[in-house]
Biotite code that builds the C-alpha atoms (Angstrom):
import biotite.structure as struc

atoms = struc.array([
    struc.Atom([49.146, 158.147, 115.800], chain_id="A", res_id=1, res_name="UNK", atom_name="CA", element="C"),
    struc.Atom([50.221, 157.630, 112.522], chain_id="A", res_id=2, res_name="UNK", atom_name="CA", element="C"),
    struc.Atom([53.775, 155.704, 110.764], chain_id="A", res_id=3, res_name="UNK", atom_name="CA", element="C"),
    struc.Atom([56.102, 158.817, 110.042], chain_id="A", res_id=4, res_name="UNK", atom_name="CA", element="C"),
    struc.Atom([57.428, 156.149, 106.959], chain_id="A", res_id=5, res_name="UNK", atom_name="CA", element="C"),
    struc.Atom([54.454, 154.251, 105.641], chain_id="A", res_id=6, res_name="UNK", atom_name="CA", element="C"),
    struc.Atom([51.471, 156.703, 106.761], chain_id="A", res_id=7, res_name="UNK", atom_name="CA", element="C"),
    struc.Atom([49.689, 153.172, 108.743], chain_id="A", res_id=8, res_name="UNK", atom_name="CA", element="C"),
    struc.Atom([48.320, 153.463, 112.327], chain_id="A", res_id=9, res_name="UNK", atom_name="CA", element="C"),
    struc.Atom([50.571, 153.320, 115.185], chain_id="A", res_id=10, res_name="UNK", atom_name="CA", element="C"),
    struc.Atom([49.573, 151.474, 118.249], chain_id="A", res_id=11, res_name="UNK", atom_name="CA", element="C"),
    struc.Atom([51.225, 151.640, 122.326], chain_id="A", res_id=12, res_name="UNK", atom_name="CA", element="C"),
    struc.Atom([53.145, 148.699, 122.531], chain_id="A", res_id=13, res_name="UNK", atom_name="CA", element="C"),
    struc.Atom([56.468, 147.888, 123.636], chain_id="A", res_id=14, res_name="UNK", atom_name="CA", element="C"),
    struc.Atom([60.143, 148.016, 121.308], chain_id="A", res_id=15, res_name="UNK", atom_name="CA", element="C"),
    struc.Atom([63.974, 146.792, 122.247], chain_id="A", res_id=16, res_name="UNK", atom_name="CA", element="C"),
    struc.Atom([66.191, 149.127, 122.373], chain_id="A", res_id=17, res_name="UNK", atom_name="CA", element="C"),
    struc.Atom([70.225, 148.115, 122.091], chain_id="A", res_id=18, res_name="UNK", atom_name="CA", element="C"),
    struc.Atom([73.070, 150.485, 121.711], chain_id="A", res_id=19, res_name="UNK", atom_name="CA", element="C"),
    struc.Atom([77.040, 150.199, 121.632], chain_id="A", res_id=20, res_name="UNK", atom_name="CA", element="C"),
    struc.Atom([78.411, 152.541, 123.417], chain_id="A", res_id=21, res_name="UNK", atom_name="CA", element="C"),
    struc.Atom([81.988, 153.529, 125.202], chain_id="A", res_id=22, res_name="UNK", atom_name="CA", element="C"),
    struc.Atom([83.217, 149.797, 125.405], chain_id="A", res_id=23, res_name="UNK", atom_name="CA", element="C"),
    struc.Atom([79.974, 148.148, 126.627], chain_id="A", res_id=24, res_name="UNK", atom_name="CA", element="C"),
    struc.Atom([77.120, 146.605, 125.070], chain_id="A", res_id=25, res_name="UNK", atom_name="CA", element="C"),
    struc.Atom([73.311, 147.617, 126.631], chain_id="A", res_id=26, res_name="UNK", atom_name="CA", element="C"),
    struc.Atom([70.004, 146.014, 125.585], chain_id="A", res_id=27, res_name="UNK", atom_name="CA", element="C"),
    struc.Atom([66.694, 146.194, 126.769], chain_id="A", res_id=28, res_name="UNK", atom_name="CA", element="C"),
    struc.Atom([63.699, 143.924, 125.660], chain_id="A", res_id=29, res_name="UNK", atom_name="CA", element="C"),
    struc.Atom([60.785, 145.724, 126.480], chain_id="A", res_id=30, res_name="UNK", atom_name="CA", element="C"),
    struc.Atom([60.637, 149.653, 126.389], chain_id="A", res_id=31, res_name="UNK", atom_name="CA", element="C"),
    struc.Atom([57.590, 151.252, 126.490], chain_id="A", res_id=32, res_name="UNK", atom_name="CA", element="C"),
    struc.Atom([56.580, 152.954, 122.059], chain_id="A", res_id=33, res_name="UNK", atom_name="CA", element="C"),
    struc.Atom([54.507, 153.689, 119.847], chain_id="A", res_id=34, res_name="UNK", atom_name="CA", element="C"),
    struc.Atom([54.850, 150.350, 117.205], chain_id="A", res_id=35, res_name="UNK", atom_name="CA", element="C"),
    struc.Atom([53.319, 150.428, 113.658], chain_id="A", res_id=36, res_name="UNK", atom_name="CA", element="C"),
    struc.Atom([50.814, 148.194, 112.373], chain_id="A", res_id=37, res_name="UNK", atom_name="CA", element="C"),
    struc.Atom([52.143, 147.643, 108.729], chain_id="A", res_id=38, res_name="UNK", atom_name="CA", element="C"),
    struc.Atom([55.982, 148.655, 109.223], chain_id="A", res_id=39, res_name="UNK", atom_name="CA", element="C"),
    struc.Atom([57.296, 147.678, 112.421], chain_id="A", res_id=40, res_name="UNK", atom_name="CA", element="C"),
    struc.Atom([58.945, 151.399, 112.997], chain_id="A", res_id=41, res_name="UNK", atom_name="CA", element="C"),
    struc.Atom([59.067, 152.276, 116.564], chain_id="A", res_id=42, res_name="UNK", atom_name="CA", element="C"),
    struc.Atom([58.724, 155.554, 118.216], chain_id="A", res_id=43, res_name="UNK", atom_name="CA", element="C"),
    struc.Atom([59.428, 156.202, 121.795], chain_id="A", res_id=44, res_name="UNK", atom_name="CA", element="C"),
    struc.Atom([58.128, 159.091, 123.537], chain_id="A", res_id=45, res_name="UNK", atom_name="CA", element="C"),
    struc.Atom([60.274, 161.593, 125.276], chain_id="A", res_id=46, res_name="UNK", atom_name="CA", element="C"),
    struc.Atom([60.119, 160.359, 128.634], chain_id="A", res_id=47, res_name="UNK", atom_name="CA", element="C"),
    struc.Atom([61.373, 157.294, 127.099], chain_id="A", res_id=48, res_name="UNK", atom_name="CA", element="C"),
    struc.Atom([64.251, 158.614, 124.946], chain_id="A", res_id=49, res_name="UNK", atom_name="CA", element="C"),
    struc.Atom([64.596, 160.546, 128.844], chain_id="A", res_id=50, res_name="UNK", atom_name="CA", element="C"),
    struc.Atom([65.003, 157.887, 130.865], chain_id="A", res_id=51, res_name="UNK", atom_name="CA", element="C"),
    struc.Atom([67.420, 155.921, 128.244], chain_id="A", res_id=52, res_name="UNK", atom_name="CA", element="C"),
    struc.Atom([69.736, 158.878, 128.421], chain_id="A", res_id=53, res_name="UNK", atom_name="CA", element="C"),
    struc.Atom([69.667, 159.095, 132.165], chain_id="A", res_id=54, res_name="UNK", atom_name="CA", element="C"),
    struc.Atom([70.627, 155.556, 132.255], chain_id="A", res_id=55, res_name="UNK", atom_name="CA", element="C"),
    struc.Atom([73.444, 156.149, 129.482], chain_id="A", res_id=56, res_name="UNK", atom_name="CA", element="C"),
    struc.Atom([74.656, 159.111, 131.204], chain_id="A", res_id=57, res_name="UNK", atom_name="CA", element="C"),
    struc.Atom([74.965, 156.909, 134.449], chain_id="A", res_id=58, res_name="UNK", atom_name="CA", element="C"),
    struc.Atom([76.633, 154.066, 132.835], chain_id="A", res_id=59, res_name="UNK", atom_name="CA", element="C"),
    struc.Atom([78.915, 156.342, 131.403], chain_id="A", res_id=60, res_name="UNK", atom_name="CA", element="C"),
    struc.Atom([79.820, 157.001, 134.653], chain_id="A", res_id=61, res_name="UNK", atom_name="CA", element="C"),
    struc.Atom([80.589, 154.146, 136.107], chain_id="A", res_id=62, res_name="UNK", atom_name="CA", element="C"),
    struc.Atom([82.100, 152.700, 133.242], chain_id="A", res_id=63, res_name="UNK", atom_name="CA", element="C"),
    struc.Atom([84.738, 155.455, 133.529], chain_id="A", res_id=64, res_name="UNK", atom_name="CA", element="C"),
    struc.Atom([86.107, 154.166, 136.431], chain_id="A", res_id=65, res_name="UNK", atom_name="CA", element="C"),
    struc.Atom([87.087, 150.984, 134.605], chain_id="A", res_id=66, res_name="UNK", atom_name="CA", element="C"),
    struc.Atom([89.736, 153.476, 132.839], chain_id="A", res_id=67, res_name="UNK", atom_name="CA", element="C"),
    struc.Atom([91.329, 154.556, 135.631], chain_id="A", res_id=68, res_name="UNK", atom_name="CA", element="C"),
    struc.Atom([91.974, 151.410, 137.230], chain_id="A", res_id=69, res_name="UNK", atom_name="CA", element="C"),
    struc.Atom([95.649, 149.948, 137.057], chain_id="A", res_id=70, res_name="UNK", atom_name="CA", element="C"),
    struc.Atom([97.068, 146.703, 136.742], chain_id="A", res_id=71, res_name="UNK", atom_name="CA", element="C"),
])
């Protein structure tokens, strides 16, 4: 696969991914891309950027229920 940015070769690898997101902080070390050689840009496949979302949507959730709770 080739770098999108700098044209270099692209190799499987693993990238973090953090967001900020509805009052909570999420990070994860190790998710499964595509990493380039010369660059560093990452590029996660979509049953990466999938499962990210599922666990978003999830947190979301949950994370809801912290509104609704009264003092």
């Amino acid at each position: 696969m080739e770098c999108l940015y700098c044209k270099s070769k692209m190799r499987r690898g693993t990238a973090p991914f953090s967001i900020d997101r509805n009052g909570y902080h999420l990070t994860w070390n190790a998710i499964p891309a595509w990493v380039c050689d010369q660059c560093g840009e990452t590029l996660f496949e979509a049953r990466e950027v999938d499962l990210i979302q599922e666990a978003l949507t999830a947190l979301d959730s949950k994370t809801a229920t912290f509104a609704t709770v009264k003092n």
